[in-house]
N, C-alpha and C positions, 0 to 999 in steps of 0.2 A: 505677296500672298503666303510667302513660308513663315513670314513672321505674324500676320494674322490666323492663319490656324493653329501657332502655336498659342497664341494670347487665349484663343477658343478654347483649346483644349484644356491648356494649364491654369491661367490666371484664375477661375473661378474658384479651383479645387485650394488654388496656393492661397488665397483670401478667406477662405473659409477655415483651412487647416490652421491660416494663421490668429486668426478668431477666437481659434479654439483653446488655446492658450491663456488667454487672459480670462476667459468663461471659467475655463480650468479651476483660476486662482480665485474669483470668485465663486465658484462653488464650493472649495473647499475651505475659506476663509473665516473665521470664527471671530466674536468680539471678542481685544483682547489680545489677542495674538499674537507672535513677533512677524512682521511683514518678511522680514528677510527669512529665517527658517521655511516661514511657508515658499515665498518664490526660489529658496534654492534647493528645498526637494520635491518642489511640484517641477523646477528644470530639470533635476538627477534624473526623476523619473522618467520623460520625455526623452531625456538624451539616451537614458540606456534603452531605452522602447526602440527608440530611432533606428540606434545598433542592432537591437535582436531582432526586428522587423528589414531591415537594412541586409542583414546575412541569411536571416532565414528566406527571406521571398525568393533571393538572387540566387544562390548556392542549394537551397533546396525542394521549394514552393515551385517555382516557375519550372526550372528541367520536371520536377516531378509530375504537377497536375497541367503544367502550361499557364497561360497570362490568363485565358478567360475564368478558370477555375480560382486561379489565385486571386481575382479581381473579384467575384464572386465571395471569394473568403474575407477580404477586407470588408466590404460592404457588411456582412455580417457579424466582422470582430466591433466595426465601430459600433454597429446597431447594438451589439451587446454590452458596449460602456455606456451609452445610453443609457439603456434600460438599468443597468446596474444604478445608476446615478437618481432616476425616476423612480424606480420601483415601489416606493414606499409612500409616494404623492401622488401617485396617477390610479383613477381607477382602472381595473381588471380589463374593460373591455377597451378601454382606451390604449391599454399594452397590447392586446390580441387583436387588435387595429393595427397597431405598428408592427407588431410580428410579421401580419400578410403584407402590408406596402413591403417589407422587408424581403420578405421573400420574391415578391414582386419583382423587385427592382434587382435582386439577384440573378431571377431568370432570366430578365431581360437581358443581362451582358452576353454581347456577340463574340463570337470569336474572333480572329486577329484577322483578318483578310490576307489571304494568302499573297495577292499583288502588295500590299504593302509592307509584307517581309521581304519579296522580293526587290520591289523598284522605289519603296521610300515613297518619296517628294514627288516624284512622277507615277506613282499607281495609276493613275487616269487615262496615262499615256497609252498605257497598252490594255486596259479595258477590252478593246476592241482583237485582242490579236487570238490566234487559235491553240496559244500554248497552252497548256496544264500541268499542272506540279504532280511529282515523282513521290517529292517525299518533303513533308513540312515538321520541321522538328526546330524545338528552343532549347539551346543552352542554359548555361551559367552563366556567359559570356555574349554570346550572340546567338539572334536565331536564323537560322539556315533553311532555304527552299531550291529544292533540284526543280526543273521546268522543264520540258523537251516538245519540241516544234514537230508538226504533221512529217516535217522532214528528216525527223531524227535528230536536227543538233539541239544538245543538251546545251541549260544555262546550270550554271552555281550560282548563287545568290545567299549574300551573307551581310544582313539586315540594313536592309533594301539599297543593296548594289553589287548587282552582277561583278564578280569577280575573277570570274575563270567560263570560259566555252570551249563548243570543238569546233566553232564555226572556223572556218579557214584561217582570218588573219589573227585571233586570238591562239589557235593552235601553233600557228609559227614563231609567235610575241613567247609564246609559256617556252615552247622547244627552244627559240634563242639564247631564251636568259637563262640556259643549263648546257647547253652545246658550245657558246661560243667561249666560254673560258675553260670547258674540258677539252677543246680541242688547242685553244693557244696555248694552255697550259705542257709542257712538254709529259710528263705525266703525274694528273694529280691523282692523289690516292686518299684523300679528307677534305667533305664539301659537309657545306654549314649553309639548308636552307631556311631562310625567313619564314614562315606561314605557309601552311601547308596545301590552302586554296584546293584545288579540284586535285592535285598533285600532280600535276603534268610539269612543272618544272624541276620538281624534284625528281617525278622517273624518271627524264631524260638521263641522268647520271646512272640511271641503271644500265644503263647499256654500253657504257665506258669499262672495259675491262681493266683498266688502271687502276678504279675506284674502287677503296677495302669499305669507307664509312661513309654512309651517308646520315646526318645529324640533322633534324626537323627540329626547329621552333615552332609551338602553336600553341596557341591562351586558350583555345575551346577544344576540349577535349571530344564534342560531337564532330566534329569535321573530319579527321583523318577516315573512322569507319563510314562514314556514311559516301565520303567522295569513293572510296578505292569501292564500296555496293556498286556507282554510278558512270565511274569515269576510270574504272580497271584497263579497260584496253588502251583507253590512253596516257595512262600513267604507267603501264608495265608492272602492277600489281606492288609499286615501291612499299606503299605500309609492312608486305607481308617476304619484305626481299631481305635476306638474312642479315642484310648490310646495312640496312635501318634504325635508326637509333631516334625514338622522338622522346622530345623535352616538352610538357606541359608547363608553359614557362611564358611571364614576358619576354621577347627578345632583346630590348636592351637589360633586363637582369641578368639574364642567359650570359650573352657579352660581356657584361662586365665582370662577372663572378668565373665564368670557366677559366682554367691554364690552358685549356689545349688549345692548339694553333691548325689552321687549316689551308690547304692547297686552293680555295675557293670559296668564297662567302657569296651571294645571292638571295633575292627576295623572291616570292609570288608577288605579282602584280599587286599593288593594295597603291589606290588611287589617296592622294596628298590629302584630298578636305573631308576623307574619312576621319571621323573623330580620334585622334588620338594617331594616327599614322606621322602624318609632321616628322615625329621625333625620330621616324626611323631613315630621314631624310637629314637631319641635322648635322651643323660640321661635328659636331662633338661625336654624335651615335659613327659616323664615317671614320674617326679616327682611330676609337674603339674596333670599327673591322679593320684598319689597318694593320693596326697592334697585335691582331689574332689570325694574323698573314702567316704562314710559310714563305722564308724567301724565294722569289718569283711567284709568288700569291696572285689572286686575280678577284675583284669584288664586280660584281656588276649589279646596275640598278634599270630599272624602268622608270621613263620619263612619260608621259602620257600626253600626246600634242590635245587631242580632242579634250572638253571642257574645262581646257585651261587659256590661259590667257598670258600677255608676252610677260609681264610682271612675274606669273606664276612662273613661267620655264626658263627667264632668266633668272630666275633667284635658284631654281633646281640645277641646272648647268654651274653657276658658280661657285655653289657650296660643293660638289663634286669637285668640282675643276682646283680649289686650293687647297683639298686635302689629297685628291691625285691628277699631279700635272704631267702634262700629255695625255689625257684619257681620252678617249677615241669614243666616239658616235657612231649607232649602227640602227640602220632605219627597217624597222620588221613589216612594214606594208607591203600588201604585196601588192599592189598598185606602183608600188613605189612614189607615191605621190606624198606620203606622210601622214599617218595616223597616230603611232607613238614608234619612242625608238631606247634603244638599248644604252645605256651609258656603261663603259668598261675601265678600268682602273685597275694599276697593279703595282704591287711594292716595288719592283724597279722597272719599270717601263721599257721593252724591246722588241726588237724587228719579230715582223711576222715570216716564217719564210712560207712562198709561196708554194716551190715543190715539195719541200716538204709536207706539210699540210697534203697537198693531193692525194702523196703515195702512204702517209696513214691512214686516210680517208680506203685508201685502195685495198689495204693490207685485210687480209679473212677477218684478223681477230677483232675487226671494226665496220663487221658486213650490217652490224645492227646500228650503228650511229647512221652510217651512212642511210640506210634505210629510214629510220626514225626522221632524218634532214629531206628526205626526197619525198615523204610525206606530206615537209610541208613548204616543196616547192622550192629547194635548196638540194638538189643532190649531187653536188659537186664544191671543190673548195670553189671555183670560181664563181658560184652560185651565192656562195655563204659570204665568199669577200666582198661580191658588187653590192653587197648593203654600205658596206662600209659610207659615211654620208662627211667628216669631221672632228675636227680634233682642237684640243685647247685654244693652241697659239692662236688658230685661223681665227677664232671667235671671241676672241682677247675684245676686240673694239665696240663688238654688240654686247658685250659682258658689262664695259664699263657702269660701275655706277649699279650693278644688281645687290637686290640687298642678298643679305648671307642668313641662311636660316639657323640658328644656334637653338639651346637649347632655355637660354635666358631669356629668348623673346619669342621664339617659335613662329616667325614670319612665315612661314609660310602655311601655317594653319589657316590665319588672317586673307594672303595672299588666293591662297587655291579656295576657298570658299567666297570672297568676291569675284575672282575666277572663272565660276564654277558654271553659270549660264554662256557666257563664250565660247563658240563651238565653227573653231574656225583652224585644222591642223593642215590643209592644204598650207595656206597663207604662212604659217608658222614655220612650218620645215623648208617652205620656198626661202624662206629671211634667215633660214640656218645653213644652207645649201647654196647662199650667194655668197658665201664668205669659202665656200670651196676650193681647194688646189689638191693637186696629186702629191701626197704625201711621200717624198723619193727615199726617204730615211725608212719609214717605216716598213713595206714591204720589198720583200727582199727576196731572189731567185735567180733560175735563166730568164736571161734577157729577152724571150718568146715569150716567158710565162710573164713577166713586170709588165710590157706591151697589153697582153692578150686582158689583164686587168685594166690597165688606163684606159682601153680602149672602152669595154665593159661601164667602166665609171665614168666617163665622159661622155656615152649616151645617155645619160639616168637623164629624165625631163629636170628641168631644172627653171 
């Protein structure tokens, strides 16, 4: 069906524009003539059209008047080469004919439906549901829809797929992927977040009093203000925290052009068969954050069990797993049954210890992490470790044979969008969770506190 309404949508328009080209040539075509002269500057002209039309809609048109006003203008710039083209063969009243169909056909453009900035491919889905949008704004880049439920939890939505919530187990997913390497980390003091999403992973580092910088990548310059309008209390007002530093930037440009090195690298959530995400899952982009490690560095990623499929998460586990071996798995459901889960990686790989960890958790200067973690149902280390779900070695056998996502073939764009309708993350964390054993190397304590864990991890359903 998603391949049918796009043939609906597009095919007609693409057959006509491409029509249009050869008409081209024949209207401007003279007895006589040199053929080549004329088709290579009736192409020059096209091509450079393409470009000025190409940067002006994206970069100026669309953020400025939106899609329907700019779709609106199209329809009238071509009516306008038209008539230019006619003007001189058609009678008067046969152009003040086509003026009004013109006009016509311009009013008629609807605007964007606000469900289909938010949810894409499934707008239908939620048809039915009692949300309504906050605030519906288009970038340069993408267009962005806040939505809040009779009950208060807010979505983000960043063209058409929800990206960030406060609903509980996204609130815990965003708070891990920034707590759990400020806290293994003994103390970092420069975090490099990917995508700036609702900011809730990036606040969480606001509340580490270790942390001097905090470094944002984000391609859409609408997202940072309008999240910290929406999602301030739970991001801790990061955009406006003196420690802030954001780069309107690709991320892998960012990475590859900066010198500085950081204590911790981290993404916002940004789901694989998102267009163009892939690359920020590739061994090559993964190598890149290694390189931009601080020794004892710490990179974490989110793996996403829900609409993915085994092909999909084994190819994401082992492009992780051979650019950092021994990286450890940590399940943010709070079911604990498995919905998605944390992947963590670090320039040299070591023991956790475990009283330690409590009595920083305890210490004043850390009454705000602690807090921020018991928010979201984690308020203890022994709370934060019994996610703990796995780690390389144990998953070596179910790894066998995944393909590797590089940036040469980009598997896993392929991958997670055949994927992409599989929605089965019980089943999935059950088959990652069977290859379990208590990890004796890794954590490390009193001999009450190592117990008081095994014990904790050995009830988890399994």
């Amino acid at each position: 069906m998603d391949l049918v309404r796009s043939l609906l949508a597009m095919l007609p328009a693409a057959i006509l524009w491409g029509a249009s080209f050869p008409l081209a040539l024949a209207a401007l075509a003279s007895p006589g003539e040199d053929p080549g002269a004329l088709v290579g500057g009736t192409y020059a002209a096209n091509t450079l059209g393409a470009i000025v039309g190409a940067v002006a809609f994206s970069m100026i048109l669309i953020p400025g008047i939106g899609t329907q006003n700019a779709q609106r203008l199209l329809v009238a710039l071509s009516a306008a080469a038209a008539l230019i083209v006619l003007v001189h063969s058609v009678r008067v009243w046969k152009l003040a004919a086509a003026v009004a169909a013109v006009a016509l056909l311009a009013a008629s453009v609807q605007p964007m439906p606000w469900l289909a900035t938010a949810y894409g491919r499934r707008m239908n889905q939620y048809t039915g549901y009692d949300s309504r949008p906050l605030y519906i704004g288009e970038g340069m880049n993408s267009s962005i829809v806040v939505s809040e439920y009779p009950s208060g939890v807010r979505y983000f939505h960043v063209s058409g797929k929800a990206e960030a919530t406060t609903e509980s187990f996204d609130m815990r997913l965003q708070r891990m992927l920034g707590h759990i390497p400020a806290l293994f980390h003994p103390e970092p003091q420069s975090v490099l977040v990917v995508g700036f999403g609702a900011g809730i992973t990036a606040g969480s580092f606001v509340t580490h009093p270790s942390v001097e910088r905090i470094v944002i990548c984000e391609i859409e310059p609408l997202i940072p203000p309008v999240s910290s309008r929406y999602f301030n209390p739970q991001n801790y007002n990061v955009l406006n925290d003196q420690r802030t530093e954001i780069h309107y930037d690709d991320a892998r440009h960012f990475i590859l052009t900066t010198e500085e090195k950081f204590d911790i690298i981290t993404s916002d959530p940004i789901h694989p068969w998102v267009k163009g995400a892939a690359s920020l899952y590739s061994k090559e982009y993964l190598e890149l954050c290694r390189r931009r490690l601080n020794p004892g560095g710490i990179v974490t990623q989110w793996v996403p069990l829900y609409e993915s499929d085994f092909e999909t998460v084994r190819s994401e586990f082992a492009t992780f797993f051979e650019v950092f071996p021994n990286a450890t798995i940590w399940n943010s459901d709070v079911t604990n049954r498995g919905y998605d889960v944390v992947l963590v990686g670090q320039a040299e790989p070591g023991a956790i210890d475990i009283d330690r960890l409590a009595e920083r958790l305890r210490r004043g200067d850390h009454d705000w992490v602690a807090a921020s973690l018991a928010e979201v149902g984690l308020g203890s280390a022994f709370g934060l470790l019994a996610t703990y779900a796995g780690r390389d070695n144990e998953l070596r056998p179910w790894l066998e044979g995944a393909q590797i996502n590089r940036d040469l073939n980009m598997r896993l764009q392929y991958l997670a969008g055949w994927g992409l309708n599989f929605n089965h993350p019980d089943w999935l964390f059950q088959t990652i969770l069977s290859h379990y054993s208590f990890p004796e190397d890794l954590f490390q304590g009193s001999s009450g506190s190592v117990a008081l864990l095994r014990t904790l991890l050995d009830r988890q359903p399994r």
